[in-house]
py3Dmol code that shows the C-alpha trace and the ligand (Angstrom):
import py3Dmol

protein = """\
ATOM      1  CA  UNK A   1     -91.868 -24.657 -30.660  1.00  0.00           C
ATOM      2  CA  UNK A   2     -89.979 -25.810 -33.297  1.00  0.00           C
ATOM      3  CA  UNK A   3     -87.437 -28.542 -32.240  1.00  0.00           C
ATOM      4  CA  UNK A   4     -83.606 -27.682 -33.635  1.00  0.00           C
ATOM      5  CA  UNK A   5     -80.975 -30.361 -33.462  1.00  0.00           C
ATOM      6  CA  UNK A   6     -77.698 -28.870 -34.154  1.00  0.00           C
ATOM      7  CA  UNK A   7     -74.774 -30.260 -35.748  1.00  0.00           C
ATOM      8  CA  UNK A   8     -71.384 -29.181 -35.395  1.00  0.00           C
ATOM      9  CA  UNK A   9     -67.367 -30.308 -35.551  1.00  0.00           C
ATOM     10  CA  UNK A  10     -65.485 -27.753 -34.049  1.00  0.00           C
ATOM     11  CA  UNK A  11     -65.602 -24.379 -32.198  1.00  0.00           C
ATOM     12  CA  UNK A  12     -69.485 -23.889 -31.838  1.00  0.00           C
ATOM     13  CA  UNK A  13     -69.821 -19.859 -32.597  1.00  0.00           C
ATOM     14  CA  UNK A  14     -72.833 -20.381 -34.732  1.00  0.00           C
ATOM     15  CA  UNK A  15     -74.621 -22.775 -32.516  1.00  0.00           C
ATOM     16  CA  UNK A  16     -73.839 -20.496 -29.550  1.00  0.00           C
ATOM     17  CA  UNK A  17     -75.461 -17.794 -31.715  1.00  0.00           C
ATOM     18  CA  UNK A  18     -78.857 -19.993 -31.999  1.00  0.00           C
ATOM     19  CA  UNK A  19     -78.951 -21.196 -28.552  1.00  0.00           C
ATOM     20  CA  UNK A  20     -78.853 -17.494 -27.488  1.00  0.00           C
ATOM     21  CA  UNK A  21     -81.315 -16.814 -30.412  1.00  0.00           C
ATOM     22  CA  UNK A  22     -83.882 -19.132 -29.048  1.00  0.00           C
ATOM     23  CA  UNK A  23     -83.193 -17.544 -25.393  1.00  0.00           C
ATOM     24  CA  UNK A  24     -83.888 -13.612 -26.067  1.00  0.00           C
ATOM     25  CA  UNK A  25     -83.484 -13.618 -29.790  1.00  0.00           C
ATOM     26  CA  UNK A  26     -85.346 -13.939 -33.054  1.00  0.00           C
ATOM     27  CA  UNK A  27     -85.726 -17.583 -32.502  1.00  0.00           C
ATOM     28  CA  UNK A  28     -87.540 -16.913 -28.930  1.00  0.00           C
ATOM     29  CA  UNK A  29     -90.938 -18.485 -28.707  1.00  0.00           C
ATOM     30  CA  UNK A  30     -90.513 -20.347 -32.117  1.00  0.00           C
ATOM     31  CA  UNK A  31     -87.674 -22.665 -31.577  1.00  0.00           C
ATOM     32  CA  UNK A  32     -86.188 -24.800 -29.314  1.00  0.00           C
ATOM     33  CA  UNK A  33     -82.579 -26.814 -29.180  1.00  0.00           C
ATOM     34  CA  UNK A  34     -83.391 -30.670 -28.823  1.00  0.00           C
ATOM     35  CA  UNK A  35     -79.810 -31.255 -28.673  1.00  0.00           C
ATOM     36  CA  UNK A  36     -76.555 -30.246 -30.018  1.00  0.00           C
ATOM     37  CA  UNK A  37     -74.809 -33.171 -31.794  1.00  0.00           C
ATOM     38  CA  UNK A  38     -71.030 -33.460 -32.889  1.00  0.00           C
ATOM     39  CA  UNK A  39     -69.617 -36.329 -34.555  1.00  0.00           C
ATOM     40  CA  UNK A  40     -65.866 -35.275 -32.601  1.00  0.00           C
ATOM     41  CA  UNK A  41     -66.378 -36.392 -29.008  1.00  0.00           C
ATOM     42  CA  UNK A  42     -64.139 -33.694 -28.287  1.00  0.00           C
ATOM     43  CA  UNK A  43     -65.329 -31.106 -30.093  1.00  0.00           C
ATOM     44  CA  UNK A  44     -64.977 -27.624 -28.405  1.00  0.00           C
ATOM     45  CA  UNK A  45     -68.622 -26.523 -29.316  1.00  0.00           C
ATOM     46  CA  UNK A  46     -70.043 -29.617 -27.620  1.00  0.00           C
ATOM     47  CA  UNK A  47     -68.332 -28.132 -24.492  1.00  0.00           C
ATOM     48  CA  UNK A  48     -69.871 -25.394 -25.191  1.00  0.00           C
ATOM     49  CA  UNK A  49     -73.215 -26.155 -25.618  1.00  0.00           C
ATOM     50  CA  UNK A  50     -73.403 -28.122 -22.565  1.00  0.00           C
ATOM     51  CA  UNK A  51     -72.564 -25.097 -20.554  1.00  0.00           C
ATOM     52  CA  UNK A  52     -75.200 -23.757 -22.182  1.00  0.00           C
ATOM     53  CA  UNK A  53     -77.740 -26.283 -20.811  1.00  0.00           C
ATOM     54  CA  UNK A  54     -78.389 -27.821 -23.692  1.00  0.00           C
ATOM     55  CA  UNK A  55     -78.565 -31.829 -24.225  1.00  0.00           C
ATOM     56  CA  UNK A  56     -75.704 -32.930 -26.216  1.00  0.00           C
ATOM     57  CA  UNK A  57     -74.881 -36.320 -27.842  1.00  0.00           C
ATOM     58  CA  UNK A  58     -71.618 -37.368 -29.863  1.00  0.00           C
ATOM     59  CA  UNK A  59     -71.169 -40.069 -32.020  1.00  0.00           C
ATOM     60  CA  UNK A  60     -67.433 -40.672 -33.106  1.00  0.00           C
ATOM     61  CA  UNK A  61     -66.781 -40.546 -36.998  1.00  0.00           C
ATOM     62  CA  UNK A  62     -63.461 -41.289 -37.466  1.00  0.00           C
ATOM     63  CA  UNK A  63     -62.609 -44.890 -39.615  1.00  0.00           C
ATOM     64  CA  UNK A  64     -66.088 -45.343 -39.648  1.00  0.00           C
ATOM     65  CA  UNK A  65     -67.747 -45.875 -43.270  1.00  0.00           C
ATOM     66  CA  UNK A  66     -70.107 -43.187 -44.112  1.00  0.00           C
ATOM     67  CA  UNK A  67     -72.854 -44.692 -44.593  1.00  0.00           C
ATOM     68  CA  UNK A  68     -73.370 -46.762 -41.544  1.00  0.00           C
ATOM     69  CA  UNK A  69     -71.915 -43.536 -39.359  1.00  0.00           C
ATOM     70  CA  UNK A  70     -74.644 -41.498 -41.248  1.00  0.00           C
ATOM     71  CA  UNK A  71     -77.915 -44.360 -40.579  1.00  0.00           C
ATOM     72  CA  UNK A  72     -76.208 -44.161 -36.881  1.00  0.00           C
ATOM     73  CA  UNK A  73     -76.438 -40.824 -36.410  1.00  0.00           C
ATOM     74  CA  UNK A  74     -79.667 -40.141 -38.640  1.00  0.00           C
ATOM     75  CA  UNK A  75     -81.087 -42.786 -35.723  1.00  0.00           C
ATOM     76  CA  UNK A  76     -80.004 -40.838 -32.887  1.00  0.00           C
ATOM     77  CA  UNK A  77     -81.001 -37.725 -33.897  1.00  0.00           C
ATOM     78  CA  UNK A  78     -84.547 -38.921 -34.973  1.00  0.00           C
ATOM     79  CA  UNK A  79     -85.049 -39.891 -30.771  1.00  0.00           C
ATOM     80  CA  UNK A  80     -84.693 -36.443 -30.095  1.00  0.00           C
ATOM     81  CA  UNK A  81     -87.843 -35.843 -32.769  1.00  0.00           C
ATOM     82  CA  UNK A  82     -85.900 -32.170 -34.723  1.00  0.00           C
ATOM     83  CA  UNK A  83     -88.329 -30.403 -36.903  1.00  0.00           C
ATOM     84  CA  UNK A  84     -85.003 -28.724 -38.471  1.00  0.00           C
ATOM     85  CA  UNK A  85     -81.410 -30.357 -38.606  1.00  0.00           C
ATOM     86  CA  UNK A  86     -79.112 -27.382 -38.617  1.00  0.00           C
ATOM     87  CA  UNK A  87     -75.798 -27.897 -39.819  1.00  0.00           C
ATOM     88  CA  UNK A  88     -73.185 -25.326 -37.563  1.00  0.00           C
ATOM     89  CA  UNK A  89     -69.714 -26.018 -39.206  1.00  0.00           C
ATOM     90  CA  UNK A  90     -70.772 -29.748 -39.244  1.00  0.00           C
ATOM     91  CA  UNK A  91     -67.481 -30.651 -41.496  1.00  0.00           C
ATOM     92  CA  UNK A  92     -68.719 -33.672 -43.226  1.00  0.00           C
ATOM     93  CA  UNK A  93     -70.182 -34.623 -46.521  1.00  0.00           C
ATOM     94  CA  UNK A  94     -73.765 -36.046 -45.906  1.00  0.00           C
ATOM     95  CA  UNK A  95     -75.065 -39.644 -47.437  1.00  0.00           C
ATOM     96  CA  UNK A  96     -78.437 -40.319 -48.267  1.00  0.00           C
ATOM     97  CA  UNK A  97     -78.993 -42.403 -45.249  1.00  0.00           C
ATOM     98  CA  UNK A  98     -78.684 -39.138 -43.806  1.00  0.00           C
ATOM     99  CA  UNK A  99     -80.164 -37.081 -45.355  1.00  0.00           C
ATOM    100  CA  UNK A 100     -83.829 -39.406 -46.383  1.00  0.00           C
ATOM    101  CA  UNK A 101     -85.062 -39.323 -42.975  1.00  0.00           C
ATOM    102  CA  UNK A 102     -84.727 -35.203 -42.694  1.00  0.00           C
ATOM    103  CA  UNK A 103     -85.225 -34.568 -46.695  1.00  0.00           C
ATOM    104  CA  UNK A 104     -86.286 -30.355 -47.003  1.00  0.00           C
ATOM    105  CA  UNK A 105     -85.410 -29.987 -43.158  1.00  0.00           C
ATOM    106  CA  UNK A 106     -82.082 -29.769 -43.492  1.00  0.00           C
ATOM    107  CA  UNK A 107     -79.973 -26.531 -43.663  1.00  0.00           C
ATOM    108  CA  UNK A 108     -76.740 -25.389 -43.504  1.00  0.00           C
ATOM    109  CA  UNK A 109     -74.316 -21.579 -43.513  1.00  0.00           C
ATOM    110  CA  UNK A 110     -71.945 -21.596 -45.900  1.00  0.00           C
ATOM    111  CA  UNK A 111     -69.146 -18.614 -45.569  1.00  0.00           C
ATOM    112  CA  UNK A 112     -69.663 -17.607 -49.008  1.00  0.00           C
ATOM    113  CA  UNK A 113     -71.549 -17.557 -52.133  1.00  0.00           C
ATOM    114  CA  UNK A 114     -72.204 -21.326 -52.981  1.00  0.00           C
ATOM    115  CA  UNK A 115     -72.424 -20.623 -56.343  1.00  0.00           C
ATOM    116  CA  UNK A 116     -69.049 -19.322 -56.385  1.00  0.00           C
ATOM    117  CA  UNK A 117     -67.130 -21.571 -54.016  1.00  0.00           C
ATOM    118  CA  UNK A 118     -67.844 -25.098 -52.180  1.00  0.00           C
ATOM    119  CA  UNK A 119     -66.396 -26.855 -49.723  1.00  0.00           C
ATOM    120  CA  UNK A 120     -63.752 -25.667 -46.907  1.00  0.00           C
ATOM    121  CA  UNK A 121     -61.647 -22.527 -46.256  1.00  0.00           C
ATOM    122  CA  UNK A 122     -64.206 -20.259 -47.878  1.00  0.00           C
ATOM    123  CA  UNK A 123     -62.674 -17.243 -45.972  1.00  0.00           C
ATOM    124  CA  UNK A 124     -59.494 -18.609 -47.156  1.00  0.00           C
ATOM    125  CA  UNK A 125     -60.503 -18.007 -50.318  1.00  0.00           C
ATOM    126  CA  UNK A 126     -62.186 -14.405 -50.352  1.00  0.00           C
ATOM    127  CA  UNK A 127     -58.753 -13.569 -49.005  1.00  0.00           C
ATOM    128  CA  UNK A 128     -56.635 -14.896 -51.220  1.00  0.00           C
ATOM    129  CA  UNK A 129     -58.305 -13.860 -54.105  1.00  0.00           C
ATOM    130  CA  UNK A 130     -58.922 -10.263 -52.590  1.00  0.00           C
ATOM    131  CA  UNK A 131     -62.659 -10.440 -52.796  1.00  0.00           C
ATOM    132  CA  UNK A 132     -64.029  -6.834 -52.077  1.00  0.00           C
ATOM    133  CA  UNK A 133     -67.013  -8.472 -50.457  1.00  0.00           C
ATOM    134  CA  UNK A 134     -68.367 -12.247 -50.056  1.00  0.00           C
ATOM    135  CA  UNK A 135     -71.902 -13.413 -49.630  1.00  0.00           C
ATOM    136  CA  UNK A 136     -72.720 -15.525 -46.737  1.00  0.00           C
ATOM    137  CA  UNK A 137     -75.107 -18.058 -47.416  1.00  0.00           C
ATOM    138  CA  UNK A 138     -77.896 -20.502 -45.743  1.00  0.00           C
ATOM    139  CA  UNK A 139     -79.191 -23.432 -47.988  1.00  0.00           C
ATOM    140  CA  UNK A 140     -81.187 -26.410 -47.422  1.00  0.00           C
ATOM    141  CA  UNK A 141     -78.764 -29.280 -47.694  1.00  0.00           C
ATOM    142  CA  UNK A 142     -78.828 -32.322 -50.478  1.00  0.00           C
ATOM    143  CA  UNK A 143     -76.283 -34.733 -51.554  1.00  0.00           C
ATOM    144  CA  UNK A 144     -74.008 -32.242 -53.357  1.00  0.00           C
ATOM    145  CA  UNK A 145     -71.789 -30.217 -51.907  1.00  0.00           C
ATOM    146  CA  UNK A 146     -73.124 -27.120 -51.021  1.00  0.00           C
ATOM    147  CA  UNK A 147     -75.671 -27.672 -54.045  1.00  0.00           C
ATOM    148  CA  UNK A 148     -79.022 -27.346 -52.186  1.00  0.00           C
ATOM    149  CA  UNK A 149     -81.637 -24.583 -52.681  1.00  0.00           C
ATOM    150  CA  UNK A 150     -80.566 -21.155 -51.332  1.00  0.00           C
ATOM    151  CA  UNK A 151     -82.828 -19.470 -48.226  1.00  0.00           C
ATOM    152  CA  UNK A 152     -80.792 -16.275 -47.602  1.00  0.00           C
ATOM    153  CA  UNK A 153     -77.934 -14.592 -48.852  1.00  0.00           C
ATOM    154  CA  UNK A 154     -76.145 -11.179 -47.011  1.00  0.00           C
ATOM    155  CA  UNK A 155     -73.180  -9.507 -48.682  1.00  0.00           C
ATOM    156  CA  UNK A 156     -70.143  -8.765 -46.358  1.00  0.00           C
ATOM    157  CA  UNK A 157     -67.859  -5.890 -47.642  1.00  0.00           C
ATOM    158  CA  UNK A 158     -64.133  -7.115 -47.585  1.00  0.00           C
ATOM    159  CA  UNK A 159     -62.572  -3.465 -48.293  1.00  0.00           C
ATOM    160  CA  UNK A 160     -59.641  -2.690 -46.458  1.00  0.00           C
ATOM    161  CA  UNK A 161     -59.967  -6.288 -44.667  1.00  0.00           C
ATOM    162  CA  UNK A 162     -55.699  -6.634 -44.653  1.00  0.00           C
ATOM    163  CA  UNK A 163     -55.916  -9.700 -42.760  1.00  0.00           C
ATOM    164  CA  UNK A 164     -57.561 -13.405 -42.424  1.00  0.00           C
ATOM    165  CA  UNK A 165     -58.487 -12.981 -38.908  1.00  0.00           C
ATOM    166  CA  UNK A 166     -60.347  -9.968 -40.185  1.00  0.00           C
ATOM    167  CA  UNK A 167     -62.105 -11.246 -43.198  1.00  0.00           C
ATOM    168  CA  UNK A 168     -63.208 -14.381 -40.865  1.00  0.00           C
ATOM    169  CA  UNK A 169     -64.426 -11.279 -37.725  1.00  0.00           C
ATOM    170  CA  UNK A 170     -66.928  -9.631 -40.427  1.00  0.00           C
ATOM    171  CA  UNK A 171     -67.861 -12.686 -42.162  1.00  0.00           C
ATOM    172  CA  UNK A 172     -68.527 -14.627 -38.810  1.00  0.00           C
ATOM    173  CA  UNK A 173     -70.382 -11.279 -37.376  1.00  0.00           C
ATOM    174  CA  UNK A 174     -72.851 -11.903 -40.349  1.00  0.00           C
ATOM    175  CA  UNK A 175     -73.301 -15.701 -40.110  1.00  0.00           C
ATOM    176  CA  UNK A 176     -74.118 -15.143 -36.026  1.00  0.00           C
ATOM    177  CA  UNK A 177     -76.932 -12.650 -37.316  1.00  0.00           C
ATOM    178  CA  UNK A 178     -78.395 -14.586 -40.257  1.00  0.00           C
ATOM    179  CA  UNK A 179     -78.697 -17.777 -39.582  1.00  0.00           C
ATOM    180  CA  UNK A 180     -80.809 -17.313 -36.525  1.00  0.00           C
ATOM    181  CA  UNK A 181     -82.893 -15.021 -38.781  1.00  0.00           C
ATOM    182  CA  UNK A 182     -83.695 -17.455 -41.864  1.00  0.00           C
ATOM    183  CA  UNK A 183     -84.552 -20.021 -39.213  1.00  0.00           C
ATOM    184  CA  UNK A 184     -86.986 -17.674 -37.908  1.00  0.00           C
ATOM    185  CA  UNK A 185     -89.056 -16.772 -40.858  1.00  0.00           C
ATOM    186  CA  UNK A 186     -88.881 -20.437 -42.505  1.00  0.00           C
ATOM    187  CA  UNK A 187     -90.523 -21.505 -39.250  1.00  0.00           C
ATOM    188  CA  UNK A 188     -93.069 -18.505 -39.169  1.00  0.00           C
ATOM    189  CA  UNK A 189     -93.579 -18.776 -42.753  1.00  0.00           C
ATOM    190  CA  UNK A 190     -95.513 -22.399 -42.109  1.00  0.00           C
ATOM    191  CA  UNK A 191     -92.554 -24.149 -43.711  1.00  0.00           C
ATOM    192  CA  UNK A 192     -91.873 -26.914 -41.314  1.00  0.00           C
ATOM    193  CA  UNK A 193     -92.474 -30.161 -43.363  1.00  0.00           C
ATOM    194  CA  UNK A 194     -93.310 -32.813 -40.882  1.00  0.00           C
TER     195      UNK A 194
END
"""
ligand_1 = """\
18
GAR
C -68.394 -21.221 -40.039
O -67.710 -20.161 -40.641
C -69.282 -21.918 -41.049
O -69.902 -21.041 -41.964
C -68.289 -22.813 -41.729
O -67.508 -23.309 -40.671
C -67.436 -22.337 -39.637
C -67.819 -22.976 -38.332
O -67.572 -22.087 -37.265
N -68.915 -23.845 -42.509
C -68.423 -24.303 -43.673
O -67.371 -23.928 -44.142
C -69.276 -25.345 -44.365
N -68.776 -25.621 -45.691
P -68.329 -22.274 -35.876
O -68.026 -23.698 -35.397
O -67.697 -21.251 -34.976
O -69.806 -22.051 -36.090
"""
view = py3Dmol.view(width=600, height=400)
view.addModel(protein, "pdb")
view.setStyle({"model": 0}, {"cartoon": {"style": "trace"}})
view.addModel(ligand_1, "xyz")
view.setStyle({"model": 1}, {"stick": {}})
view.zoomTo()
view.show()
């Protein structure tokens, strides 16, 4: 089994979507969750995860320099031995102290195209600018923002979306669907690099 740490700031919907992934989902019998990781103590996904069963582990950010938060954190994680380090609305920009130890293992979902848009409030964006349709994307993660290599891309049709809420409902629908599902076949495709 393939060992997942998860990373995440906030509410946890995409993390809760792997966890149940590796239970009965496309991630059964290939992955695993080593432990779910937030850098906000009190991060509402952490909650969540831990309800889950799942080992979880915080490390506070906040007034913290980057780059010893990032060796910190790379250290902790590395004890819990993840083949993949899967960003899960993990809000922060990542160092190379970070990022060396995991280099190619790293991926995150970004809620649209990351060619088009980096950075925050991506659904923000497709609505304000009355996108007919954003593309939700997974990429491996390197020390640009939202730079690294893309893995999968899915379309989400925007028409008649009137509201935020509802733009964020189909876009989030898709994320919960493809991320588990790039996982899988970059683990059954022999791709783990350690
Ligand atoms: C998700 O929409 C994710 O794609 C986005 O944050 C949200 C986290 O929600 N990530 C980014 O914007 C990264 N630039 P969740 O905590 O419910 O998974």
């Amino acid at each position: 089994l393939a060992r997942l740490a998860i990373l995440l700031s906030g509410r946890g919907s995409n993390m809760l979507a792997l966890v149940r992934a590796t239970q009965t989902g496309v991630l059964k019998d290939l992955a695993e969750v080593a432990v779910v990781f937030s850098n906000r103590p009190d991060a509402p996904g952490l909650a969540l995860a831990a309800a889950h069963g799942c080992p979880v582990a915080a490390l506070p950010s906040r007034g913290r320099p980057r780059e010893t938060f990032d060796a910190e954190a790379a250290a902790l994680l590395q004890q819990y031995e993840p083949d993949f380090v899967v960003l899960a609305g993990y809000m922060r920009i990542l160092s190379s102290a970070f990022i060396q130890p995991f280099a190619g293992r790293i991926l995150n979902i970004h809620p649209a195209d990351t060619h088009q848009h980096q950075g925050l409030h991506a659904y923000e964006w497709a609505f304000d600018n009355q996108l007919t349709e954003t593309k939700i994307t997974v990429h491996l993660v390197d020390e640009g923002l939202d730079t690294g290599p893309i893995l999968a891309q899915q379309p989400v049709s925007l028409h008649g979306a009137a509201t935020l809420a509802e733009v964020e409902r189909r876009g989030l629908a898709v994320e919960h669907e493809l991320y588990p599902r790039t996982l899988a076949s970059l683990i059954k495709n022999g791709k783990m690099m350690n």
